[in-house]
N, C-alpha and C positions, 0 to 999 in steps of 0.2 A: 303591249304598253301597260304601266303600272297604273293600277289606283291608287287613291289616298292612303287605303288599308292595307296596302301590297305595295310597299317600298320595297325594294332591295338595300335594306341597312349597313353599312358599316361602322363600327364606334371603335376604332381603335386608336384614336385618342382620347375616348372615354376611360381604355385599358390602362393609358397610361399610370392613371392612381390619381387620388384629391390632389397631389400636391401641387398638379397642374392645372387645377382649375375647378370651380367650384359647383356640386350638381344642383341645379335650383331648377322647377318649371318655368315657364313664362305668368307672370299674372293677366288675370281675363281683363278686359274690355268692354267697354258698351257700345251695342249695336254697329259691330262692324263691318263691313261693306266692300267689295270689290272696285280699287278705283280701274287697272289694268293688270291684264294677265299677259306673258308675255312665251306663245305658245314654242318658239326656239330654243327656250331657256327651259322649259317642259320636256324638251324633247331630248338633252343633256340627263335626265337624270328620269327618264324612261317612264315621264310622267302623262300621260292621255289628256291632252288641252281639253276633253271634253269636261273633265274635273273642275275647271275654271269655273262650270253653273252651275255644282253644286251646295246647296247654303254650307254643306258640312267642310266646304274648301278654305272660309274664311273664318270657320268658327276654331278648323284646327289650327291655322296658320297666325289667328289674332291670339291663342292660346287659352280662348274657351270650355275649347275640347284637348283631352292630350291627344296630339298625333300617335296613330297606333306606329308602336316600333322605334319612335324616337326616345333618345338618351339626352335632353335638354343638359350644359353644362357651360358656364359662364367660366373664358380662358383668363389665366395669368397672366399678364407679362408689364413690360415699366417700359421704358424707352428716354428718349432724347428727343424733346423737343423745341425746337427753335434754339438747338444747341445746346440747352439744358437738362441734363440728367430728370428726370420724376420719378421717383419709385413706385407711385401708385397709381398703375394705369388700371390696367384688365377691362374685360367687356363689363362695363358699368350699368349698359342698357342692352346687351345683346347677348345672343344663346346659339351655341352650336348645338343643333339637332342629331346631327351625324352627319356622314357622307351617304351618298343614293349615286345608283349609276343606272345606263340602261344597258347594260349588259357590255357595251364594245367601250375599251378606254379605262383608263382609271375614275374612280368616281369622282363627285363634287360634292362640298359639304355645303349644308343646308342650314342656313343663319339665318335665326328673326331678329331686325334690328329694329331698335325702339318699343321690347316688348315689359318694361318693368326693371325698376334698381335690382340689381345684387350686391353682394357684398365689398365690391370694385365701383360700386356707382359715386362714391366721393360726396355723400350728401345731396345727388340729382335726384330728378324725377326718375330715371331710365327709360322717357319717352323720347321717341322724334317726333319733326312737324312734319305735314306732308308737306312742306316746300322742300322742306331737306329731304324727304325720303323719292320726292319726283325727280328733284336735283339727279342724284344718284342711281337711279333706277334708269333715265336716258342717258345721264354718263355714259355710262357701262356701252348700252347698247350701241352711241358713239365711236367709243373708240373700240368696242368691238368690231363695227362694219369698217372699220380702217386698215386690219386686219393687227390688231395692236391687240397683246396678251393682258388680259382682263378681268375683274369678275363680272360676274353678271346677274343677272336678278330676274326675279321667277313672277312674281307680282309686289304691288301698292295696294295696301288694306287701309282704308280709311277707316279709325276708330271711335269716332263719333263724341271727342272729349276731347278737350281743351289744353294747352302744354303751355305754358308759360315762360319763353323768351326775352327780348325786350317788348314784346306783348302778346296777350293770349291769340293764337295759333290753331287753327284744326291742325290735331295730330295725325300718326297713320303710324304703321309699321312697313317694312320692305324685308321681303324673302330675298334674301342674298343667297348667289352661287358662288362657291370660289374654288377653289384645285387647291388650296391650303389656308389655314386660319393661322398658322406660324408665321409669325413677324422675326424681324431682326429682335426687337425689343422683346419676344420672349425667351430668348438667350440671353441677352442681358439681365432681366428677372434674378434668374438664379446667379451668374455670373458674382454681381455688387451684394447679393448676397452670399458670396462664398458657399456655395452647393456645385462646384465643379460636373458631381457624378451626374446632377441632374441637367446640367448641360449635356454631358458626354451621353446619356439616354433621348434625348431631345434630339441631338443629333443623330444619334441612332435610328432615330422614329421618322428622320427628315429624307435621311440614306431609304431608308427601307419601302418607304411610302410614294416617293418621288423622285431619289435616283439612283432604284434598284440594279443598276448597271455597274454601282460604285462599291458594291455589299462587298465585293471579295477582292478589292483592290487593296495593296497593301498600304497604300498610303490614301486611304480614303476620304478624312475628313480633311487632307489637302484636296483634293480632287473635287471633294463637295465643296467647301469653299471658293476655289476657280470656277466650279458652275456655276453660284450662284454670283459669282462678278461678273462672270461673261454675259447673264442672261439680266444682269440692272445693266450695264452697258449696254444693250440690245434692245431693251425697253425707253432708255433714257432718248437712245439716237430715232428712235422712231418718234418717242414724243414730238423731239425736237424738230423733226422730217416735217410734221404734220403742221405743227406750233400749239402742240399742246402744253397747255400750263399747271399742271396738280395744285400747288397753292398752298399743301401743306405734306412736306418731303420728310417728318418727323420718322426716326424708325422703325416706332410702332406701325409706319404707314408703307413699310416696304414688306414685302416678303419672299420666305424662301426660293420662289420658284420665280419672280420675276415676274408680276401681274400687275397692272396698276391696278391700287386698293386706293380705300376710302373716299370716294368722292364727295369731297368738303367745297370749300370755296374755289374751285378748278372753273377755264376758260379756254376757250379757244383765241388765237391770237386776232385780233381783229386790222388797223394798220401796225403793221413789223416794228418791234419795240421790244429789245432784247430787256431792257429794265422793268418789265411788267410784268406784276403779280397778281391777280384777281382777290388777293387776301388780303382787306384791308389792316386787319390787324398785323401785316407786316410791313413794320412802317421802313423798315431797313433793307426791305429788300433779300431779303435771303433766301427765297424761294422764288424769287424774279427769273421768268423763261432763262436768259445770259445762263444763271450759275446754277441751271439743274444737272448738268455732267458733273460738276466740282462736286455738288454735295451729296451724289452719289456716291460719289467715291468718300466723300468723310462719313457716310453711313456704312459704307462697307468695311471701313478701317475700325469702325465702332464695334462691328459684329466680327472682327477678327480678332480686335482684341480678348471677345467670351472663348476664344477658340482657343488661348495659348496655353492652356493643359494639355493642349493634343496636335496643337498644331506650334512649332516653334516659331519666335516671335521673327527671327529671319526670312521664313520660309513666307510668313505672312506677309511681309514688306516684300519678297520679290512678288506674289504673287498681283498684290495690287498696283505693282511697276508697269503689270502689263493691262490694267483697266484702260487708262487714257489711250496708248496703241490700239484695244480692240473697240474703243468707242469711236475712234476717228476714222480707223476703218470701216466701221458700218454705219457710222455717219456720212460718210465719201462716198460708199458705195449707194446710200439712199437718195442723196443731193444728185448724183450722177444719173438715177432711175428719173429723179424730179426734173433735170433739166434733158433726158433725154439724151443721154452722152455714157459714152463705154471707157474713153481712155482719161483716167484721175491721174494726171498729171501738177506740175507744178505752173502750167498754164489751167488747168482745170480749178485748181487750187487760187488762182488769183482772181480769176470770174468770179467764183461765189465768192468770194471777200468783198469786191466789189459792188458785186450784184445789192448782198445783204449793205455797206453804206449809202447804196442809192436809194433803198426801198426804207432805209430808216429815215433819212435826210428828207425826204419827198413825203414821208405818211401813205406809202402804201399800202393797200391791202394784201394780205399775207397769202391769204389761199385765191382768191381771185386773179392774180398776178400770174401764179404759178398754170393755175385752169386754162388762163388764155395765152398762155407765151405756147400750147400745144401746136398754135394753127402758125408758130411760123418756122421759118424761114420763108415758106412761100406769101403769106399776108402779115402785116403788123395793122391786127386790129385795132379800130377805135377804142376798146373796153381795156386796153393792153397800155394805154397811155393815160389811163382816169387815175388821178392822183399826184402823177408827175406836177409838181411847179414849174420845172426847169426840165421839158425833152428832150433836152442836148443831152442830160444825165442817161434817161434811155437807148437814145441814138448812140453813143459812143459804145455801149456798154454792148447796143445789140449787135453791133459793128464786130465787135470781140466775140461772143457768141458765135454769130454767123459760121467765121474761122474758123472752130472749134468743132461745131458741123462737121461742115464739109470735108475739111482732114479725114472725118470716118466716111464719109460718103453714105449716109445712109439712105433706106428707102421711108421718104418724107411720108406716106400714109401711114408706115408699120411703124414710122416712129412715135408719128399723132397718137393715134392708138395705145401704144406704149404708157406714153407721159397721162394719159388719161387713163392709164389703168391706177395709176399710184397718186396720181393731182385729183384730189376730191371736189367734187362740184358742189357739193352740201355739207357742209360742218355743223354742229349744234352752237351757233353761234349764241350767247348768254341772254340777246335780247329775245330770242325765239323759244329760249325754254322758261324764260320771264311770260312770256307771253302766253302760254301754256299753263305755267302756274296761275295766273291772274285771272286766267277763265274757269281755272277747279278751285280756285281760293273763295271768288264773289261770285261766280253759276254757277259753281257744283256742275260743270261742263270740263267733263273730263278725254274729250272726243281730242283736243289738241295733244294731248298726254300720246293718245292711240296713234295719230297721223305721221307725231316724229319719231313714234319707233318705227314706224312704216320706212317712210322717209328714211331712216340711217341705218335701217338694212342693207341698201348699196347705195352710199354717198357717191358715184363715182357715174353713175348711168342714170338717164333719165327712161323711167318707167309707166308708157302713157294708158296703158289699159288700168293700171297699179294705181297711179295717180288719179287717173277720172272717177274709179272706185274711191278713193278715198278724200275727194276733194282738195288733193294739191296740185298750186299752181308753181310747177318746178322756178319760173322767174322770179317770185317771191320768194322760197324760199332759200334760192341760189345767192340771192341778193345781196351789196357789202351792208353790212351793220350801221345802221341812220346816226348821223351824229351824236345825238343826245345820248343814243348809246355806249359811244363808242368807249372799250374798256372800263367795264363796269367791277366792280369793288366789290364783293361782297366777306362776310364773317364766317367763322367757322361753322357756327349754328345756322344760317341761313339758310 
């Protein structure tokens, strides 16, 4: 395992040249602190968790000290947000370090966000708060244990100095992991600036880096392009599986490889409500659970059009023809894993249609519903009917299900089992990481921060040696979302 001193460096997007991004260090900090270290994210990039105690851990990573071997460089790129063009995005407040590996796999590149303006910071401070950096840092871990492609993040440094939002805030920094810092939006970059060649090298860097399978295909930067709409379709249908909400689908917020990045004002669905956004600032709705396939696909259409120097603008349009076909199939095939059912038929197709107007009609809970529909056909739990107003809605619908069953005849334990492999019992649900925050905001109690990464390691099992160590009580945190919660709002800053 690595030391702090003993990365395995790669910078070859440092290789790239300035014109991609700007080289700046991080500026230092006062008195910064280890809020959580998060020792599987350590273990990605062949890091020894024992480095978590060392004071030299948060002085290199708050940018005190330079980290030995890092190549610190704030990236370019513009994008579309809330449908509107920006030209001046770039990391305004964050640094790529480089990539680190631990030997097996491609590497992960290592980002401090919230460490100081550069020249992309647009008149900010280039800090974060730690509400936004704890946000973030259990995100990850979130939809990491769901088995949902991710970044993920290595620790929360609290920096001991004040960041001013709509009010003064303890700051912090967060060491981000990710498999690419490449957005849609840094194709666009160059694109609306007419620098073709520096897309056609970008791309190059995107082939070579991540899908070196594509280097000698003759028609490669088609083939790159299909990958990367197969793998936002694959990302988008699992969201959707789960009821996850991003909140902010900008394209700076997508990237090459199909990871969910930037956790801003993201949620998990609490009662099923296709028109909900946890982003208050979208008052329109446009990143509302409903139209996160739709505007995938106009993010992908965005990052096709940097392509048409090398990719002709026909070939683009057939290629995104086939998004919605490969989202519906991996969404069909996920819904079919969730309800426990192998043949996706056009009666399979009318259940969940169904299913989904009962469970909005009624205000049910989204992931609880799913959890407890495991135990039937043999029982219809009490916990399986909390929410219903009207359980004729249920009865009718389970009536239909039943059918659907039995047709495959299967064996009702292996398929309990099943549906409980993929129906999570724990979600980060928005009031529980409020809650979290609330005790490291006014305690400086950062023990809740520690429990729900515990906790959403395996959302899906309950873990009682795991638990009694860490003082969770799985009925609490399995629990539907308290009213005064329910569907909470937050900003992008938040």
């Amino acid at each position: 395992m690595n030391t702090l001193e003993h990365f395995d460096w790669n910078h070859s997007f440092f290789d790239l040249g300035p014109d991609y991004y700007q080289a700046k260090s991080p500026d230092p900090v006062a008195a910064p602190y280890l809020i959580d270290g998060n020792p599987e994210a350590a273990a990605l990039i062949g890091l020894d968790s024992a480095e978590f105690a060392r004071k030299e851990f948060v002085e290199y990573f708050s940018g005190n000290l330079p980290l030995p071997g890092a190549q610190p460089l704030a990236m370019d790129y513009s994008g579309h947000q809330f449908g509107m063009y920006n030209p001046r995005l770039g990391d305004g407040r964050g640094l790529l370090l480089g990539a680190a590996g631990n030997g097996s796999g491609r590497p992960w590149d290592v980002y401090l966000k919230g460490c100081g303006p550069t020249r992309f910071a647009r008149g900010f401070d280039g800090r974060a708060t730690l509400r936004a950096s704890i946000r973030e840092y259990l995100g990850g871990e979130a939809v990491h244990g769901l088995g949902i492609p991710t970044t993920r993040s290595l620790a929360v440094i609290g920096i001991g100095e004040l960041v001013y939002r709509e009010t003064p805030q303890p700051g912090a920094l967060l060491v981000r992991l990710s498999d690419t810092h490449v957005r849609f939006g840094s194709f666009e970059n160059f694109h609306y600036t007419n620098r073709p060649e520096a897309v056609t090298r970008l791309a190059d860097f995107v082939i070579q880096h991540h899908y070196p399978e594509l280097a000698n295909e003759a028609n490669n930067y088609q083939l790159l392009f299909r990958s990367v709409m197969l793998k936002t379709a694959l990302l988008i249908a699992h969201w959707q599986s789960v009821g996850f909400i991003h909140g902010v689908m900008n394209t700076d917020n997508m990237t090459l490889t199909g990871a969910t990045f930037d956790y801003g004002p993201f949620g998990f669905m609490d009662r099923f409500n296709p028109d909900f956004t946890p982003n208050h600032t979208d008052g329109r709705g446009r990143y509302a659970f409903g139209r996160q396939a739709e505007i995938g696909h106009w993010n992908l259409a965005k990052l096709g059009e940097t392509l048409t120097h090398l990719i002709a603008p026909e070939v683009i349009t057939e290629e995104l023809e086939q998004y919605q076909p490969a989202f519906n199939r991996i969404y069909n095939e996920l819904m079919g894993q969730k309800l426990g059912l192998e043949i996706l038929d056009s009666e399979f197709t009318t259940l969940v249609g169904i299913l989904f107007h009962i469970l909005y009609q009624n205000q049910v809970d989204y992931t609880l519903f799913f959890r407890n529909l495991s135990a039937f056909p043999e029982e219809v739990p009490a916990a399986l009917r909390q929410g219903f107003d009207n359980p004729k809605d249920l009865d009718s619908w389970l009536d239909m299900y039943r059918k659907l069953i039995e047709r495959e005849d299967p064996d009702l334990d292996e398929r309990t089992d099943a549906m409980n492999r993929v129906n999570p019992r724990f979600i980060l649900r928005n009031y529980l990481l409020e809650r979290a925050i609330d005790k490291a905001l006014k305690q400086t109690d950062y023990s809740e921060v520690e429990r729900l990464r515990i906790l959403l390691q395996d959302p899906y099992n309950d873990r009682p040696e795991i638990f009694s160590r860490y003082g969770i009580d799985p009925e609490v945190y399995a629990a539907a979302t308290p009213e005064s919660h329910i569907e909470m709002r937050l900003s992008c800053s938040a």
